[in-house]
C-alpha positions in Angstrom: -96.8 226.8 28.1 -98.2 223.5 27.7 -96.6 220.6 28.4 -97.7 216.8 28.1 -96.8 215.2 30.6 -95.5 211.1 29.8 -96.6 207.9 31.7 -93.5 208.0 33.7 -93.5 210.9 35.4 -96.8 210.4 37.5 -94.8 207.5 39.2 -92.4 209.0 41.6 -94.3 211.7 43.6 -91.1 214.0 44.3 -91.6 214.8 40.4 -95.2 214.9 39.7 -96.0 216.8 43.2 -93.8 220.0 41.6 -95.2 219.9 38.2 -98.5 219.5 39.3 -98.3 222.3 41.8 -96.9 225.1 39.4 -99.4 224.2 37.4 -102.1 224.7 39.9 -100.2 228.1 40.4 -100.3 229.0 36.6 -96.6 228.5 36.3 -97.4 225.5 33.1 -100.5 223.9 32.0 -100.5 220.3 32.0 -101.8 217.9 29.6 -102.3 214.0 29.2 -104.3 211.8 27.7 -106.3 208.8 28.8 -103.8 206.2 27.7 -100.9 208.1 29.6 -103.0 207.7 32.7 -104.0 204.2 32.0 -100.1 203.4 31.5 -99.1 205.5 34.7 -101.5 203.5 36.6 -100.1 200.0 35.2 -96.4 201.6 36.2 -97.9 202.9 39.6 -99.0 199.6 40.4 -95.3 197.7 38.6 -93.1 200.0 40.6 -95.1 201.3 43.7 -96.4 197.8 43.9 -99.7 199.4 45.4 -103.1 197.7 43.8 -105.1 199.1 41.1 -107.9 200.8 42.9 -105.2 203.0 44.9 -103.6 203.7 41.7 -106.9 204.6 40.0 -108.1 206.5 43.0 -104.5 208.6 42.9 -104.6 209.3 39.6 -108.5 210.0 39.0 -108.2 212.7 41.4 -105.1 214.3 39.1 -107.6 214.4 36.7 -110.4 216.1 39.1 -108.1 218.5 39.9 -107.6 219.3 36.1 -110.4 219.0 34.0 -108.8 220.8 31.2 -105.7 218.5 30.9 -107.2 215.2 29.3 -106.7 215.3 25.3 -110.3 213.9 24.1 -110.2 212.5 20.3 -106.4 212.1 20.4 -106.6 209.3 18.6 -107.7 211.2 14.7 -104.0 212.6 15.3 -102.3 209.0 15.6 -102.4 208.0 11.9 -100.3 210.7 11.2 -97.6 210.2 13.7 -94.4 208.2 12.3 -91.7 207.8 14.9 -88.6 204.9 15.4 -91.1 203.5 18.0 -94.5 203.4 17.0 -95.1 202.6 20.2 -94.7 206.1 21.3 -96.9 207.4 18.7 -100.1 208.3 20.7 -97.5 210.3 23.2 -97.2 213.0 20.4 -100.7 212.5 19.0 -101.9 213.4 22.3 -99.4 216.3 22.5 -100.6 217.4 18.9 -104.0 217.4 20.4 -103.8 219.3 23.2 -101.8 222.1 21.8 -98.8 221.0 23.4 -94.9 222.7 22.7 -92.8 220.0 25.0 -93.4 216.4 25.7 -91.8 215.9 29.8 -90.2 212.7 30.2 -88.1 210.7 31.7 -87.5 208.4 28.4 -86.1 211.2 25.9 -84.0 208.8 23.8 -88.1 207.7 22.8 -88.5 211.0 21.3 -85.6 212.3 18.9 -85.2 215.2 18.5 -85.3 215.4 14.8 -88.6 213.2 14.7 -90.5 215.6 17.1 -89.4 219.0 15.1 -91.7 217.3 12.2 -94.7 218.3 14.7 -93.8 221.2 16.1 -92.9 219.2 19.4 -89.7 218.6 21.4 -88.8 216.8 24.3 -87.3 217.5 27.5 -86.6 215.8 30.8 -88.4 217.3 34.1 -84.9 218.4 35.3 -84.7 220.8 32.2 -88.4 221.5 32.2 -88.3 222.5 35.6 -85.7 224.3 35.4 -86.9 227.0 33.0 -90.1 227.1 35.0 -88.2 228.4 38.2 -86.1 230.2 36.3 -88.5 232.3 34.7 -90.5 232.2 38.1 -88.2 232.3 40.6 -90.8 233.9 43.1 -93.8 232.0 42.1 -92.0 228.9 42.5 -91.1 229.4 46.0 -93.8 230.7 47.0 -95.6 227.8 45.7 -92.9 225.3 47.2 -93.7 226.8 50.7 -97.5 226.0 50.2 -96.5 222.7 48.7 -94.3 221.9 52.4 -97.1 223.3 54.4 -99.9 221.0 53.1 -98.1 217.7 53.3 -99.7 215.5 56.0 -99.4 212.1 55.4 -96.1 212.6 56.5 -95.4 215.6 56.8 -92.0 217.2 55.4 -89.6 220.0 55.7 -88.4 222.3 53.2 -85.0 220.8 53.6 -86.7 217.2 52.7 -88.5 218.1 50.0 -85.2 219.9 48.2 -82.9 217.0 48.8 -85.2 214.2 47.4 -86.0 216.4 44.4 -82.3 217.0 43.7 -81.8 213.7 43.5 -84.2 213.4 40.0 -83.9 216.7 39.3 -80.3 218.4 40.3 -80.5 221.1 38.0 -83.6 222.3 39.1 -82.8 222.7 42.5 -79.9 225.1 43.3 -79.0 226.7 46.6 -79.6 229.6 45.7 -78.9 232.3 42.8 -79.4 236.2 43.0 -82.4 237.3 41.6 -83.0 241.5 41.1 -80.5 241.8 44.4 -81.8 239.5 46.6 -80.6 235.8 47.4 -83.5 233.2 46.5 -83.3 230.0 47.2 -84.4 228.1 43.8 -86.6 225.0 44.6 -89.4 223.3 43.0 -93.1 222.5 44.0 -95.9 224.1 44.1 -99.7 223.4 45.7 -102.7 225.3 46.7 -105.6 223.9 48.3 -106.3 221.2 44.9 -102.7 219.5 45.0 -102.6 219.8 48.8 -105.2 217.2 49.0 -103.9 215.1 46.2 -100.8 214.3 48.0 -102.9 213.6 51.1 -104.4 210.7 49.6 -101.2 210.0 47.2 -100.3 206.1 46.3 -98.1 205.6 49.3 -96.2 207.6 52.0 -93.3 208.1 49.7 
């Protein structure tokens, strides 16, 4: 499943540390393009208010750590995009591009519905996104939470951390837990081997 991820999510590490650690465990396959990461830098540095080269150096090592995310020649698909805001237009060019079924944002009222079925696309927030991921992978995604909790440093968390300030973006995804094949599993987010581990070492800020 590929899924482009928006500008907006690479802003609040409680969101982008999940979604880029199932997809370092298989889980999803991300995608962006350059202009996402040059807007997620330009909201990294609005919202974070950290300066550009830690920005830069945050998100440049996303895109180390996923060579096969960046959309290349994007742009070719832009022409043909015609949404209420044209501003959103290399979004789903981009998405187009990479091969993309789901744009992940935060901003869904930017992507109607109706307007992305045209492509092919839709749109979903990283609540419902998430969700279906740990739905379908309810082992995997612990598993990968766990390795998530273990490699954080810089501080370092608990499990019990790392649910409660996900719940707050993403309260469907997290649940206490649901029977899954007659055992009780907790159902989290996060994932991270090795790669992510030492993303979120050197992330933006301490949270």
């Amino acid at each position: 499943m590929i899924a482009l991820l928006d500008a907006n999510l690479f802003v609040p590490t409680w969101i982008i540390d999940p979604l880029l650690s199932l997809a370092e465990a298989g889980l999803c396959e991300p995608a962006w393009s350059a202009r996402v990461m040059d807007e997620a830098r330009l909201a990294i540095m609005e919202v974070r208010h950290v300066p550009d080269v830690r920005a830069r150096g945050f998100l440049d090592a996303i895109c180390r750590a996923f060579p096969m995310a960046m959309a290349e020649d994007w742009e070719r698909f832009e022409p043909d995009v015609n949404l209420s805001d044209p501003n959103d237009g290399h979004v789903v060019a981009a998405a187009r591009r990479a091969g993309a079924e789901t744009i992940v944002t935060f901003n869904l009222k930017d992507f109607p519905a109706d307007e992305l079925s045209r492509y092919g696309l839709h749109a979903q927030s990283p609540d419902v996104f998430l969700t279906s991921v740990f739905d379908a992978h309810p082992e995997e995604a612990m598993d990968a939470m766990r390795r998530l909790v273990s490699s954080k440093r810089h501080p370092p968390r608990t499990m019990s951390e790392e649910i409660e300030h996900l719940r707050v973006l993403a309260p469907s995804a997290v649940r206490t837990e649901i029977v899954r094949n007659g055992r009780l599993i907790p159902v989290i987010c996060n994932t991270a081997n090795h790669t992510v581990g030492a993303i979120n070492a050197q992330s933006v800020n301490n949270r």
